[in-house]
C-alpha positions in Angstrom: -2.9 -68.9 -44.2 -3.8 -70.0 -47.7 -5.8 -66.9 -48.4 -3.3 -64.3 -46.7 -0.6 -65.9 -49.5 -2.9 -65.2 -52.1 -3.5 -61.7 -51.1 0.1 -61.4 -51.2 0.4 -62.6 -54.8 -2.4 -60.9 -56.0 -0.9 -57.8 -54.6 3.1 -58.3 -55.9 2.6 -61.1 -58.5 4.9 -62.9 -57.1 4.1 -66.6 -55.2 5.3 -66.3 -51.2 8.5 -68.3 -51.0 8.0 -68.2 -46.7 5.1 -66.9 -44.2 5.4 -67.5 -41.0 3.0 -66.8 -38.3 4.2 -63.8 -35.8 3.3 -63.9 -32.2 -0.2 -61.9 -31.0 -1.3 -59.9 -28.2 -4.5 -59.6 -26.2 -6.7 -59.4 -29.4 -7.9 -61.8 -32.1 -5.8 -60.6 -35.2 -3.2 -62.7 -36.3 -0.2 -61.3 -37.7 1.9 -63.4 -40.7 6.1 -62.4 -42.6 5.4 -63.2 -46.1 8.6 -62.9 -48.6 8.8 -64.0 -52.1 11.2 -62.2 -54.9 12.9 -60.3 -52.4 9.9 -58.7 -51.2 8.9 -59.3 -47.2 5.6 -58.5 -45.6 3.1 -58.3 -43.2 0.0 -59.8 -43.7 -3.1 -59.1 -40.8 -6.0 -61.6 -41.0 -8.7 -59.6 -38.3 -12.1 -60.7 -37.8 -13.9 -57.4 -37.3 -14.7 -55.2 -40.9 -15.0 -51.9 -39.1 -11.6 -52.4 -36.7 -9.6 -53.4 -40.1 -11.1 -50.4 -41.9 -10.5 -47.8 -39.1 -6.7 -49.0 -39.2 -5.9 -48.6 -42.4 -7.8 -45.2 -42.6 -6.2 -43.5 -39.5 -3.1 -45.0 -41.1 -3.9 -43.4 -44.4 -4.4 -40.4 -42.4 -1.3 -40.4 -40.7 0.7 -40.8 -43.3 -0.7 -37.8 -44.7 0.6 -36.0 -41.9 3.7 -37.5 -41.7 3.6 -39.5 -38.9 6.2 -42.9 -38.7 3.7 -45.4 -38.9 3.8 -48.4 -41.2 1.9 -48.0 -44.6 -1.0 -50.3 -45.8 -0.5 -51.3 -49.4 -3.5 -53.3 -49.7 -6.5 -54.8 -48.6 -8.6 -57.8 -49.4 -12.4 -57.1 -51.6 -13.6 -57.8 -48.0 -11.5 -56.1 -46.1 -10.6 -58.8 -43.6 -7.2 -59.0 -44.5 -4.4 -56.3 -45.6 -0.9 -56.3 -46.7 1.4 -53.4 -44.6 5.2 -52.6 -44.8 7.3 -54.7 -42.7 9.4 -52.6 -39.9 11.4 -55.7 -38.6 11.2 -57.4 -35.3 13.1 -54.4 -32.8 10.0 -53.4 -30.5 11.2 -50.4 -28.1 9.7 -53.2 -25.4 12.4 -55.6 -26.4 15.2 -53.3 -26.7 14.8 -51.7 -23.1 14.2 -55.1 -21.6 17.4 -54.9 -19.6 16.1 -51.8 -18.0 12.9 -53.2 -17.5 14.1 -56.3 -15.8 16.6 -54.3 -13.5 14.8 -51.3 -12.9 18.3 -49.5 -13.9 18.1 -47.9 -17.6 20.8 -46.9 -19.2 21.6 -43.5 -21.1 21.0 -45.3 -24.5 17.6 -46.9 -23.2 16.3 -43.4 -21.8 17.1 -41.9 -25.1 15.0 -44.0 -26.6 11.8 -44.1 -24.4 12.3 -39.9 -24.5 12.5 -40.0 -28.0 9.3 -41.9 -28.5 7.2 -40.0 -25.6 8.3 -36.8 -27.5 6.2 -37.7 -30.5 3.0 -38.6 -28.7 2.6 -34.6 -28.8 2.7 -35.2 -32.5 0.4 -37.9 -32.8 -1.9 -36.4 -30.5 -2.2 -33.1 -32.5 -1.4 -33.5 -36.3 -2.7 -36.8 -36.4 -6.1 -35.7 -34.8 -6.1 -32.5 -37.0 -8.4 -32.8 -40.0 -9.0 -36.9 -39.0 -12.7 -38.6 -39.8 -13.2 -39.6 -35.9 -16.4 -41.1 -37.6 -14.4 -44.2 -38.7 -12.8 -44.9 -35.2 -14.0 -48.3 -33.7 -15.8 -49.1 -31.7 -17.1 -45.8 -31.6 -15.6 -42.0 -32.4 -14.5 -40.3 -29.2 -13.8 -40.7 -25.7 -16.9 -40.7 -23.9 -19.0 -41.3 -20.7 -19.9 -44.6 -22.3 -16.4 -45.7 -22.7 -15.5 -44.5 -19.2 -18.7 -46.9 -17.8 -17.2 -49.4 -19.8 -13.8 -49.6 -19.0 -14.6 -49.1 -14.9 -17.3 -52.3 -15.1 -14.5 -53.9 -16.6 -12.6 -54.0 -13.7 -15.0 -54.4 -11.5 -16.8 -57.6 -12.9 -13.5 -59.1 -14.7 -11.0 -58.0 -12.1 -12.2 -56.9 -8.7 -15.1 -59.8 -8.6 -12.3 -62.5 -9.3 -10.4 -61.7 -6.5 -13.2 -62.8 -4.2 -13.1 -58.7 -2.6 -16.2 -57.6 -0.8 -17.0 -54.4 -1.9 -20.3 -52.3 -2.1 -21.5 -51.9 -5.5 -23.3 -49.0 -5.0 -20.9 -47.2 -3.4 -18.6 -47.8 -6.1 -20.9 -47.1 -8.2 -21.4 -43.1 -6.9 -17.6 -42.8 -6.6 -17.1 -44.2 -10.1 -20.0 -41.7 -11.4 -17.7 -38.6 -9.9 -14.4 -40.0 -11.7 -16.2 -40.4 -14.8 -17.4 -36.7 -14.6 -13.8 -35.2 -13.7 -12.8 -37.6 -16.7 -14.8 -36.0 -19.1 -13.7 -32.4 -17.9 -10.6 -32.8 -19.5 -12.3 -33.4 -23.1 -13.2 -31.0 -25.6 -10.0 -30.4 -27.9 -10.1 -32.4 -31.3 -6.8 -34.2 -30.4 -5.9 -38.0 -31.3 -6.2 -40.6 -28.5 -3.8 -43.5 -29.4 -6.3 -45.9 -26.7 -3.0 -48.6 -26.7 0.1 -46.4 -26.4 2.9 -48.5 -24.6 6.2 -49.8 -25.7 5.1 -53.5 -27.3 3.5 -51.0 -29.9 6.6 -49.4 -31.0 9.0 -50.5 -33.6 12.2 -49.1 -33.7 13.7 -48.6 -37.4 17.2 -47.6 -36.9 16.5 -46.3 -33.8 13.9 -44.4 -34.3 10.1 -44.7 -33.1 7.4 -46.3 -35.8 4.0 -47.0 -34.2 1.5 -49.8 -34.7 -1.8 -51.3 -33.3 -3.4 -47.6 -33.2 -7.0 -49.1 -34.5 -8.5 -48.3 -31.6 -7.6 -44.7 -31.3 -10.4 -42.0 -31.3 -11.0 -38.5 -30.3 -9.6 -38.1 -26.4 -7.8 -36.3 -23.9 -4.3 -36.3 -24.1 -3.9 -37.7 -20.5 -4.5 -41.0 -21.4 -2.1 -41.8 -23.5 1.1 -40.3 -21.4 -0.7 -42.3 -18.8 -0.4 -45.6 -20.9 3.5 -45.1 -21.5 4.5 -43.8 -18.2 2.7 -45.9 -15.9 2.5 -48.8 -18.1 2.6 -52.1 -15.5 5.9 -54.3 -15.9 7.5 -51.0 -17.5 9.9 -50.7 -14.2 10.3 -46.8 -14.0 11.4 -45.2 -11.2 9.8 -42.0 -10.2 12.8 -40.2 -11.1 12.3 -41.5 -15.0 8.7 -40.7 -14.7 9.4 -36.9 -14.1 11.8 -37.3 -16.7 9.8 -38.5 -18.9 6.5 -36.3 -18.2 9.2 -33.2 -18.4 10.1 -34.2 -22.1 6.3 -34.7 -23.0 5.4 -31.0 -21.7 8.4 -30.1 -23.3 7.3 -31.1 -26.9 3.4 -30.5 -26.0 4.1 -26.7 -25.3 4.7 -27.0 -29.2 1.0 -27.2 -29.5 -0.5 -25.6 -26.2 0.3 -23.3 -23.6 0.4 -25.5 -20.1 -1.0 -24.9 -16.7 1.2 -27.1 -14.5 -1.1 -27.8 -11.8 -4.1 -28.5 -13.9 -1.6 -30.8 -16.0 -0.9 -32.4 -13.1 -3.9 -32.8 -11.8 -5.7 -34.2 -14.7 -3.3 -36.7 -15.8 -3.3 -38.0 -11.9 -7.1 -38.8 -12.4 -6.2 -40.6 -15.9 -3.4 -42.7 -14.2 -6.0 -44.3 -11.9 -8.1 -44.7 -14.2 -5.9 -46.2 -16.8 -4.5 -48.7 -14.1 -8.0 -50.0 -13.3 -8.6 -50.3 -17.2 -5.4 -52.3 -17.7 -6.6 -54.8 -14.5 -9.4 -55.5 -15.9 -7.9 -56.6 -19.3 -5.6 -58.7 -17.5 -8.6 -60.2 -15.6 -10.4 -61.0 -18.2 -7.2 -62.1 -20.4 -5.8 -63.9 -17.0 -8.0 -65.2 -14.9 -11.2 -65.8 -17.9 -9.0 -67.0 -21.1 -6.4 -68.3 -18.9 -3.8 -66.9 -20.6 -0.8 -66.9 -17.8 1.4 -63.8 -19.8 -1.4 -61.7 -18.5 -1.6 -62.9 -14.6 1.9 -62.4 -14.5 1.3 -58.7 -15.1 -0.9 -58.2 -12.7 1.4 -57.7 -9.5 3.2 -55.0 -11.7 -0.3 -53.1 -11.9 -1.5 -53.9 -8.6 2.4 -52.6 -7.2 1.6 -49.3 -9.3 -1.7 -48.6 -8.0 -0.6 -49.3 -4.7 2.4 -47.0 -4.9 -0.2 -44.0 -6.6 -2.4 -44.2 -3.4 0.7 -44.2 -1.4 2.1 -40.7 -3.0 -0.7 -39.1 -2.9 -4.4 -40.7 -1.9 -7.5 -40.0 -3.8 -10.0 -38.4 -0.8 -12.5 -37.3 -3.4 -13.5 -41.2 -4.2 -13.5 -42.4 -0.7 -15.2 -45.1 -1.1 -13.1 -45.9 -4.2 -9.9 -45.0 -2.3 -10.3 -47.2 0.8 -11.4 -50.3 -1.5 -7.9 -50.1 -3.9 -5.7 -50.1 -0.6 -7.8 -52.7 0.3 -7.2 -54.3 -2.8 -3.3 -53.7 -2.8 -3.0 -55.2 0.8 -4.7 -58.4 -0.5 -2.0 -61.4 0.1 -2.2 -62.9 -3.1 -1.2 -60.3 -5.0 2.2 -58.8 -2.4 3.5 -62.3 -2.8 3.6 -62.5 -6.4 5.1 -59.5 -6.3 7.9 -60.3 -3.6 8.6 -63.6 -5.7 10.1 -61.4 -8.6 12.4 -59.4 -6.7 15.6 -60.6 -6.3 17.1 -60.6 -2.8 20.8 -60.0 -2.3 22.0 -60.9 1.2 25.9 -60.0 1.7 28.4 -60.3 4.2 31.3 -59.9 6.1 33.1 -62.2 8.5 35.7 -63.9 10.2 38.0 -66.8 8.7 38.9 -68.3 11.5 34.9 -68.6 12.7 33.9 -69.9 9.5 32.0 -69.1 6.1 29.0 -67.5 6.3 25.9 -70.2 5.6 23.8 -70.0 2.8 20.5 -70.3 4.3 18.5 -70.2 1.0 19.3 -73.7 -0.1 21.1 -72.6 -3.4 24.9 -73.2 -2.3 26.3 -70.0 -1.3 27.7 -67.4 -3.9 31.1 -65.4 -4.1 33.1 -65.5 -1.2 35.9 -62.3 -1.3 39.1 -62.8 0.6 40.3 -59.4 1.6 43.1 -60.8 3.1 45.1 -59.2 1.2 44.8 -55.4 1.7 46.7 -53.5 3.7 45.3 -54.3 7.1 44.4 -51.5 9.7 44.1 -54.0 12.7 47.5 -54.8 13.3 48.2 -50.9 14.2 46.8 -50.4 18.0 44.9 -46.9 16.8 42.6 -48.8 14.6 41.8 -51.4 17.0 38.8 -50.2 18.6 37.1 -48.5 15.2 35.3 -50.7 12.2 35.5 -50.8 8.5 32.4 -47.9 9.2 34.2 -46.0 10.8 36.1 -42.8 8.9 39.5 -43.8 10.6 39.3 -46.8 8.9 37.7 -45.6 5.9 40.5 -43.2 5.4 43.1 -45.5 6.0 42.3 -48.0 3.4 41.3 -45.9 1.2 44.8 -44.1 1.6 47.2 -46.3 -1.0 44.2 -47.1 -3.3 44.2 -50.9 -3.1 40.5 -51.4 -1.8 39.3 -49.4 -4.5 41.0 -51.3 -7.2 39.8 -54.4 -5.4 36.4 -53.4 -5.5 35.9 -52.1 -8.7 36.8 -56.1 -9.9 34.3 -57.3 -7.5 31.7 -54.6 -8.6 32.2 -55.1 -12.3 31.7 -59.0 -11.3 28.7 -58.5 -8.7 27.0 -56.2 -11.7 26.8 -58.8 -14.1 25.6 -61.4 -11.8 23.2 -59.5 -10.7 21.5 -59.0 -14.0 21.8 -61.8 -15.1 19.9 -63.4 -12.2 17.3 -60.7 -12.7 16.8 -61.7 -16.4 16.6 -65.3 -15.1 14.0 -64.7 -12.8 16.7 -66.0 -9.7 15.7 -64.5 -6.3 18.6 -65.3 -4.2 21.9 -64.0 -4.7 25.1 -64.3 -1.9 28.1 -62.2 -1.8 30.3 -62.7 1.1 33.8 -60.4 2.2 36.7 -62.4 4.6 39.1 -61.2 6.7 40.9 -61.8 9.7 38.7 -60.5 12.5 35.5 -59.8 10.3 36.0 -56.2 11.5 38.2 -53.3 9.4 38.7 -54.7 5.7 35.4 -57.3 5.3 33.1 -54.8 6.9 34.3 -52.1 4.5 34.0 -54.1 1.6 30.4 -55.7 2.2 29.4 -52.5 2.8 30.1 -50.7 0.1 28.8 -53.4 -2.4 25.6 -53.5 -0.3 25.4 -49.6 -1.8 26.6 -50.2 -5.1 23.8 -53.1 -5.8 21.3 -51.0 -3.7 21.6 -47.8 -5.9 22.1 -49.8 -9.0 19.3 -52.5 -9.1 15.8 -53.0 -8.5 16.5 -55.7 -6.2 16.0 -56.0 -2.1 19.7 -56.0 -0.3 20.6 -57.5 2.9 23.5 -56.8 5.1 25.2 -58.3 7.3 28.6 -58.0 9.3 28.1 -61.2 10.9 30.8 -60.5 13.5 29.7 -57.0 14.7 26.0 -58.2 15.4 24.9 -55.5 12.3 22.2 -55.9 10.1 20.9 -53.7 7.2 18.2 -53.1 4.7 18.1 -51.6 1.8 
């Protein structure tokens, strides 16, 4: 610390009134806020010359292009050190943490993640154009090599751990065939970023600054959208995904005519294997430095690749194929999963036979009384219909008061809900009362059930206790 406050004063002559040591990431740079005289800083103390000098040349580079990426104003004699601008503490991963955690982005949150996916096009193009790929660390371009690389990496510090029999020399043909359809997609002098996800975005008034690009080289462009889109604890429905990938194409027609169906094809291959890069980073960071932040991630990786083979399965790596659905039906890794995932059981019932039980141990939840809207059972035509019935539906719905009651217990149910999802909670209870647990409950419980099941990344359970009904959602 001593010697990143003298670099500081040697650079502003003025002695550090505060430095204070900034969280890391996966890698062995430590990152310090240094302010004296008004001035504030950051300060990077790396252990590798060559991974310190390629940052601040591709960073020199960029800016030359005009790209939003923080300057470096100076670097120690022996380069182990430098001094950058300061973009403040707003990561785009922090500000769309409530979509994360929910699975339910907002407008203002999709904004944001299109904004910065529309200048990976940018990056990729201007800030390969004219760029000495012969300072990139740890070597200049995407290559078999790195592709070799990366797929032992899962295999010895992901796929070993888990104790998974598995041929290695099958694997080891099926992982040759990937690595050449890998490489078919090279050839164009474009920038690839290597780490392009959301913890590496700063936000500056809303707008997109990037860091942590020292490992970026000459690559396809595939990988990168792969990084973002498909990025493990990211929480993005398909729906967002097609968003997202429609907004890329849309800025990267700036730059080249697109074949959808080879795009599509290509970047597939890149997803899977970008996925099995990312596991075996979190293997080694999990399971061999036991650092837990990483573990954790792993059921978000292992719930992407399992969902990938689903959509569509990769028949041209058998071998490879039937071993990662093997490897996504493993026990150990659908249970972390499941334990994430908040569970919302509702009902409806009876008053006179009782409360429904909370059979998760945590005390019951909200309990509705819908008592008092209008009431369809005392009227003989209604008697033999439910609250899922359109008679009935039509009949409360009529004067308006089960909406307005609904719309208090929605606004209610909604922040519950995300709260217990940002508290890690897995049981939540909502419960809707009425006289014979059959018109006015059943409607209610119901419609919540659809509210939550639209809204939320969360598993719903129905039930209209009275009417012997159960739902999923």
């Amino acid at each position: 610390m001593k010697e990143i406050e003298s670099l500081f004063e040697e650079y502003t002559r003025i002695r550090p009134e505060s430095v204070t040591e900034l969280p890391s990431s996966g890698s062995n740079r430590r990152y310090f806020r240094i302010s004296g005289g008004g001035i504030t800083l950051i300060g990077t103390a790396g252990t590798s010359l060559e991974e310190n000098t390629a940052f601040a040349e591709i960073d020199k580079h960029f800016m030359l292009r005009g790209l939003p990426v923080p300057k470096v104003l100076y670097m120690s004699k022996d380069r182990l050190m430098y001094l950058q601008e300061d973009l403040g503490d707003e990561s785009l991963f922090h500000k769309v943490s409530k979509g994360r955690e929910s699975g339910n982005y907002s407008a203002q949150e999709i904004e944001l993640l299109k904004k910065t996916i529309g200048c990976l096009p940018k990056i990729q193009f201007e800030g390969g154009r004219g760029l000495d790929y012969s300072i990139c660390f740890p070597q200049p371009e995407f290559d078999d090599r790195m592709i070799s690389f990366d797929l032992n990496y899962f295999k010895y510090c992901f796929l070993k751990a888990t104790g998974l029999e598995f041929s290695e020399i099958k694997l080891h043909e099926d992982f040759q065939k990937l690595s050449s359809d890998l490489l078919e997609c090279c050839g164009s002098e474009t920038f690839m970023y290597r780490d392009f996800q959301a913890r590496n975005v700063m936000l500056v008034d809303n707008e997109p600054f990037f860091i942590d690009f020292q490992g970026g080289r000459k690559g396809p462009i595939y990988y990168d959208l792969a990084s973002f889109v498909w990025q493990a604890k990211a929480n993005y429905s398909d729906e967002l995904k097609e968003e997202l990938i429609r907004h890329y194409k849309n800025k990267l027609s700036d730059y080249i005519q697109i074949d959808d169906a080879e795009f599509d094809r290509h970047l597939r291959m890149f997803v899977l294997f970008r996925t099995m890069q990312v596991l075996g980073a979190y293997g080694f960071r999990g399971y061999f430095e036991k650092k837990p932040h990483f573990l954790q991630s792993v059921p978000f990786a292992i719930d992407n690749l399992r969902k990938l083979i689903q959509k569509s399965p990769f028949e041209e790596y058998p071998y490879l194929n039937s071993l990662l659905q093997r490897l996504t039906e493993m026990r150990q890794f659908s249970d972390l999963r499941e334990e994430k995932i908040l569970e919302v059981r509702i009902f409806s019932f009876a008053y006179k036979k009782g409360i429904p039980q909370d059979e998760s141990g945590n005390g019951g939840g909200y309990v509705f009384d819908c008592r008092a809207i209008e009431n369809p059972g005392k009227y003989e035509h209604y008697k033999h219909f439910t609250g899922l019935n359109k008679e009935v539906t039509d009949f409360l719905e009529k004067d308006g008061g089960v909406t307005r009651f609904l719309d208090n217990v929605y606004r209610l149910a909604d922040a519950h809900v995300q709260r217990y999802i940002e508290r890690k909670f897995t049981n939540l209870m909502f419960s809707f009362g009425c006289t014979g647990g059959q018109h006015r409950s059943v409607y209610c419980a119901q419609h919540l059930a659809e509210h939550i099941s639209k809204k939320f990344n969360v598993r719903v359970k129905l039930c209209h206790r009275e009417q012997n009904l159960e739902q999923e959602f």
